[in-house]
DRENDO-1510 file (C-alpha; in Angstrom, 1 decimal, always signed):
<recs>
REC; n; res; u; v; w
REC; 1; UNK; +24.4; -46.7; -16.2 .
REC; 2; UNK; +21.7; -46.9; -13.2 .
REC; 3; UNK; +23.8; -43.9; -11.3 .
REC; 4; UNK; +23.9; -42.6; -14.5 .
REC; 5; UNK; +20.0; -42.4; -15.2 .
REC; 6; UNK; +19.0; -41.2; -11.5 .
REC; 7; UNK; +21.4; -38.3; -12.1 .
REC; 8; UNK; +19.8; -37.0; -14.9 .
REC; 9; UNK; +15.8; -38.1; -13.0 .
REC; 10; UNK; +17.1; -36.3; -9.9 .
REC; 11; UNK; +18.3; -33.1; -12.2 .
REC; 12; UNK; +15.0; -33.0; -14.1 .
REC; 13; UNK; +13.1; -33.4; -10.5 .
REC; 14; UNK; +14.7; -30.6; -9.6 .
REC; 15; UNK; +14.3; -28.2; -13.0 .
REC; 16; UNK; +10.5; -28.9; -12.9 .
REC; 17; UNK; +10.1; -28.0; -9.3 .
REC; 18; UNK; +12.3; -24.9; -9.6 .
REC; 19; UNK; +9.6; -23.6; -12.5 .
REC; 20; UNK; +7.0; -23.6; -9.8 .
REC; 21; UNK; +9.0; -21.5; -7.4 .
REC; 22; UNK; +8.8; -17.3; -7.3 .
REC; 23; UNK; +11.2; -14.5; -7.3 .
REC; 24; UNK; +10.6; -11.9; -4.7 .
REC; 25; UNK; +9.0; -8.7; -5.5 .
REC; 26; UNK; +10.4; -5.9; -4.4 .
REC; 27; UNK; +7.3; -3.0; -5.7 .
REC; 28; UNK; +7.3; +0.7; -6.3 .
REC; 29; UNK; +3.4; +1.5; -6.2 .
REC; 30; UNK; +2.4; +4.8; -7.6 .
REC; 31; UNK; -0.9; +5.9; -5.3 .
REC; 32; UNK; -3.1; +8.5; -6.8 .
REC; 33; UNK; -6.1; +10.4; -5.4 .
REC; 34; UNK; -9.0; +8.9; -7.6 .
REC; 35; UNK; -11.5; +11.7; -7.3 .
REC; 36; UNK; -12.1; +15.5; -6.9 .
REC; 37; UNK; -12.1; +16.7; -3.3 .
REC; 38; UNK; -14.7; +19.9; -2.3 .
REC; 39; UNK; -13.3; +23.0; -0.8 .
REC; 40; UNK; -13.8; +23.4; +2.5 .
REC; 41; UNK; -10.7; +26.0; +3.8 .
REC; 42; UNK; -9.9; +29.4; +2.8 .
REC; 43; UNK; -5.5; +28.9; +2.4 .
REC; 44; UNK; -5.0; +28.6; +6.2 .
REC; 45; UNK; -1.7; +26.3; +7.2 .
REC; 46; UNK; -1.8; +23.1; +7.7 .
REC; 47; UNK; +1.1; +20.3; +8.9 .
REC; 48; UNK; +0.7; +17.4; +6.5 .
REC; 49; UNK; +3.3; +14.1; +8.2 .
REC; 50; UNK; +2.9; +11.0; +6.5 .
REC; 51; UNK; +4.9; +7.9; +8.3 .
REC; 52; UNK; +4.9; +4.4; +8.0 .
REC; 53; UNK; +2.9; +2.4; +11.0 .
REC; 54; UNK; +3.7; -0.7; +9.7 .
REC; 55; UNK; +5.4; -3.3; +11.7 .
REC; 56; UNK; +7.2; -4.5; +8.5 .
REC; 57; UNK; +7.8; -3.7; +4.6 .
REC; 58; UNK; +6.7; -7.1; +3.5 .
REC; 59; UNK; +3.2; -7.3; +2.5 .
REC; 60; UNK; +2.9; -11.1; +2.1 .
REC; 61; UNK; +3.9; -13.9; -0.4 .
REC; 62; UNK; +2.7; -15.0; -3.8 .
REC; 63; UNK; +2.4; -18.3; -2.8 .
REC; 64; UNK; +3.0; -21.1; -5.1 .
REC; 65; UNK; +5.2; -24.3; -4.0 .
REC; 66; UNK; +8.0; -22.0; -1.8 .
REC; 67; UNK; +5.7; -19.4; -0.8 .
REC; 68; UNK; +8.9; -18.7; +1.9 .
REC; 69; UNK; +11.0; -17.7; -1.4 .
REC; 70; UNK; +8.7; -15.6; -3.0 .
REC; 71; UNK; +8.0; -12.3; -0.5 .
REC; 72; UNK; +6.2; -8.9; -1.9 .
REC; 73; UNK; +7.8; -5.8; -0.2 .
REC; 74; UNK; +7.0; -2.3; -0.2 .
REC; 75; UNK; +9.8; -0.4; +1.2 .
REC; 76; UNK; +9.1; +2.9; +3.2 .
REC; 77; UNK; +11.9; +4.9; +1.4 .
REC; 78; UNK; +9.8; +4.2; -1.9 .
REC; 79; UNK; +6.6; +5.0; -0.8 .
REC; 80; UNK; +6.5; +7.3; +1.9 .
REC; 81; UNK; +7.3; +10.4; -0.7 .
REC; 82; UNK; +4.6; +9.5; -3.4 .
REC; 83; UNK; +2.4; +9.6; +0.0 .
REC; 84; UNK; +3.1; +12.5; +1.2 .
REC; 85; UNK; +2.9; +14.2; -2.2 .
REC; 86; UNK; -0.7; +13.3; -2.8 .
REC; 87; UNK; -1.5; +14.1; +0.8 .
REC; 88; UNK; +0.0; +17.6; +0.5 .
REC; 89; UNK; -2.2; +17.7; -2.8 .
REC; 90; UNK; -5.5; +16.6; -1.2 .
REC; 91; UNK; -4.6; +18.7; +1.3 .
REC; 92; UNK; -4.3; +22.0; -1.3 .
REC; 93; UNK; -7.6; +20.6; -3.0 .
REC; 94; UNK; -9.6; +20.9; +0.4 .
REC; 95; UNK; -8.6; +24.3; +0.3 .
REC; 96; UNK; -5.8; +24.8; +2.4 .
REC; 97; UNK; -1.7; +25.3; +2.5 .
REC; 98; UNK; +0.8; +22.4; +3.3 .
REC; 99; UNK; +3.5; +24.3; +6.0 .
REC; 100; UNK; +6.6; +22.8; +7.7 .
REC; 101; UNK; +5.4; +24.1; +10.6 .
REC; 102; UNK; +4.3; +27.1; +13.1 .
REC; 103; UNK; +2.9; +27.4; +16.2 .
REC; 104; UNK; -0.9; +26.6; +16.6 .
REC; 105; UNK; -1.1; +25.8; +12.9 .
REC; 106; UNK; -3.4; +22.6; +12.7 .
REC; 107; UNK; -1.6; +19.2; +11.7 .
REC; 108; UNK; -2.8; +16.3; +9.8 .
REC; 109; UNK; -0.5; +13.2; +10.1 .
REC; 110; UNK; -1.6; +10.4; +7.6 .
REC; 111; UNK; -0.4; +6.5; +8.7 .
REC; 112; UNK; -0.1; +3.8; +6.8 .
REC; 113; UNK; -1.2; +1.0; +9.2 .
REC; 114; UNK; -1.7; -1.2; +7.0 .
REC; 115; UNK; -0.7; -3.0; +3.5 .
REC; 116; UNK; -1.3; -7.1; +2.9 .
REC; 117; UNK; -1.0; -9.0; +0.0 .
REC; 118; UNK; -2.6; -12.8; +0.8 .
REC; 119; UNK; -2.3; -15.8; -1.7 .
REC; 120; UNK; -4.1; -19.3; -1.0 .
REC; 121; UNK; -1.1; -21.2; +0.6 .
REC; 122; UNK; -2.1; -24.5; -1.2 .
REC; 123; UNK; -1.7; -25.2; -4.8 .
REC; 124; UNK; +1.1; -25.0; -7.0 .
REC; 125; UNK; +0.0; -21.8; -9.0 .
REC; 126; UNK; -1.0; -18.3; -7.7 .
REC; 127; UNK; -4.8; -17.8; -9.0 .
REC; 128; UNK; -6.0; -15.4; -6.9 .
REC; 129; UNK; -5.0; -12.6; -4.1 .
REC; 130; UNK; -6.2; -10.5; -1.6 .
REC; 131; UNK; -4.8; -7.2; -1.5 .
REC; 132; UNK; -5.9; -4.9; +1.5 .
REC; 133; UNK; -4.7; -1.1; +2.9 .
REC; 134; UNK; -5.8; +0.7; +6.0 .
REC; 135; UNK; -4.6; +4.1; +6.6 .
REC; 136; UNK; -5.0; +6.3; +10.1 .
REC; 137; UNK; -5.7; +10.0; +9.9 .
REC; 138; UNK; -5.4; +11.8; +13.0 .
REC; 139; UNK; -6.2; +15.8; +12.9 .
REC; 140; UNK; -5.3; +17.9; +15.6 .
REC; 141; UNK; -6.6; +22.1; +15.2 .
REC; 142; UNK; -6.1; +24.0; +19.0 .
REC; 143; UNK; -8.0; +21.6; +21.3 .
REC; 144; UNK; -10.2; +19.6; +18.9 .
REC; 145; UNK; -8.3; +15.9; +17.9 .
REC; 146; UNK; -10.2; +13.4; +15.4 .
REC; 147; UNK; -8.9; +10.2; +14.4 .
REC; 148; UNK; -10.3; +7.8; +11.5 .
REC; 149; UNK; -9.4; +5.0; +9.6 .
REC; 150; UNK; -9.6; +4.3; +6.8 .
REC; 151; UNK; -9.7; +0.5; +4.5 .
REC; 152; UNK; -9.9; -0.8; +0.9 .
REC; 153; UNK; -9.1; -4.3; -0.3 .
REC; 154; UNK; -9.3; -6.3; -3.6 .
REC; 155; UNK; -9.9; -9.6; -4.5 .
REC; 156; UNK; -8.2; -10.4; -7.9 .
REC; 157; UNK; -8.0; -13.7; -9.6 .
REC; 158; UNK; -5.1; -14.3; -12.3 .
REC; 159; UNK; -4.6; -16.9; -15.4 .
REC; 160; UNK; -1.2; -17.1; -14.4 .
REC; 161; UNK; +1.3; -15.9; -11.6 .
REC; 162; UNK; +1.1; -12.3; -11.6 .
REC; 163; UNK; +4.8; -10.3; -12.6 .
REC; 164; UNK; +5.8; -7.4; -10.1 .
REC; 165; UNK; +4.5; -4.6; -12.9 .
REC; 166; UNK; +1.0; -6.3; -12.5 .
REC; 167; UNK; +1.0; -5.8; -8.4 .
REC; 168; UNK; +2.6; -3.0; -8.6 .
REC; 169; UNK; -0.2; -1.7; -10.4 .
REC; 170; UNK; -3.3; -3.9; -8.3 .
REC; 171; UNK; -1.3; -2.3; -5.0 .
REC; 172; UNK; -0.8; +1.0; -6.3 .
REC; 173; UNK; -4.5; +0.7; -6.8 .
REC; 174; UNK; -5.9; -0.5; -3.5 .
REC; 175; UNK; -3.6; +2.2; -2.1 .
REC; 176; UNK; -5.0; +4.9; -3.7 .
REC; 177; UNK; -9.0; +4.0; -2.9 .
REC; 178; UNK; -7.6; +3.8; +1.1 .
REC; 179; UNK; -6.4; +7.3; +0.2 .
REC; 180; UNK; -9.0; +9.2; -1.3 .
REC; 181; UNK; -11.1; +7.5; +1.2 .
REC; 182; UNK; -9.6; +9.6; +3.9 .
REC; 183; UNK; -9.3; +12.9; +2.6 .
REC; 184; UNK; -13.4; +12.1; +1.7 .
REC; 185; UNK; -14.1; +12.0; +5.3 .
REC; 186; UNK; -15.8; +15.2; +6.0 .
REC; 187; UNK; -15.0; +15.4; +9.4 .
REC; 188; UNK; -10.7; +16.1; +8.7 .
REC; 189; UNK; -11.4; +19.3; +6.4 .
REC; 190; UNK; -14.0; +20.4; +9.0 .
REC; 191; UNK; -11.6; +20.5; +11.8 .
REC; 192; UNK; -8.6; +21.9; +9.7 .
REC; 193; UNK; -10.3; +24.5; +9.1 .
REC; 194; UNK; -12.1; +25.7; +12.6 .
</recs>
């Protein structure tokens, strides 16, 4: 009877501490430029590379009891091509035209250095994060180079654990204000277009 009953306390142990763990998220953000760009070129060719600088696809964990059991990815394969799509259409919005390639045509190469996702590490629930992305421009037109980079971050506080559609959405976000913060820097169109 004894083994009996600390059977069934060990199995609801287990049950309740199993509701406080959290499923990886694998995420599919969708960044967008968030604002109108001036135009500063006149259709001259431009190289537009995006890559990925990061030294890994994970962006954190969600925290919670097993924070080891409950990583947020961003794969480069899913993000890479919605990256270089807006590029090459920030790029056609400052006025110029996204090439393959040529010889002496100016290139733009847009990095994503960056992408975190930070939890508090204590507590049972996830409350609040910290989402942050930092991207490197670096502009090269004949002899003239430039290099910038560029951040945004978010602090976001949550009733409950957020779901992946809801950082999906919050990263998507952040990614998109590192973005259009870049191709806002004067200084890229200016040297594209000398």
């Amino acid at each position: 009877m004894l083994q009996r009953l600390l059977f069934g306390l060990i199995t609801v142990t287990s049950l309740s501490l199993v509701g406080c763990a959290h499923s990886p998220q694998q995420l599919s953000p969708e960044p967008k430029l968030t604002t109108q760009l001036a135009p500063v070129g006149h259709g001259q060719p431009v190289v537009v590379k995006v890559v990925d600088g990061r030294p890994s696809p994970t962006l954190g964990t969600r925290g919670g009891l097993y924070p080891e059991t409950s990583a947020i990815t961003v794969q480069s394969a899913q993000i890479l091509p919605k990256l270089q799509a807006q590029a090459e259409a920030a790029v056609r919005l400052l006025g110029f035209t996204p090439t393959a390639g040529g010889a002496n045509v100016p290139q733009l190469t847009v990095t994503l250095a960056e992408l975190k996702y930070q939890s508090p590490k204590e507590g049972l629930y996830v409350t609040e994060a910290t989402i942050g992305a930092t991207f490197r421009s670096d502009v090269q037109n004949a002899n003239r180079r430039y290099s910038g980079r560029y951040g945004a971050s978010l602090d976001q506080r949550f009733g409950m654990a957020p779901n992946q559609d809801t950082n999906t959405k919050l990263v998507g976000d952040v990614l998109s204000d590192a973005l259009t913060r870049l191709f806002k820097d004067p200084t890229v169109g200016q040297i594209l277009g000398e």
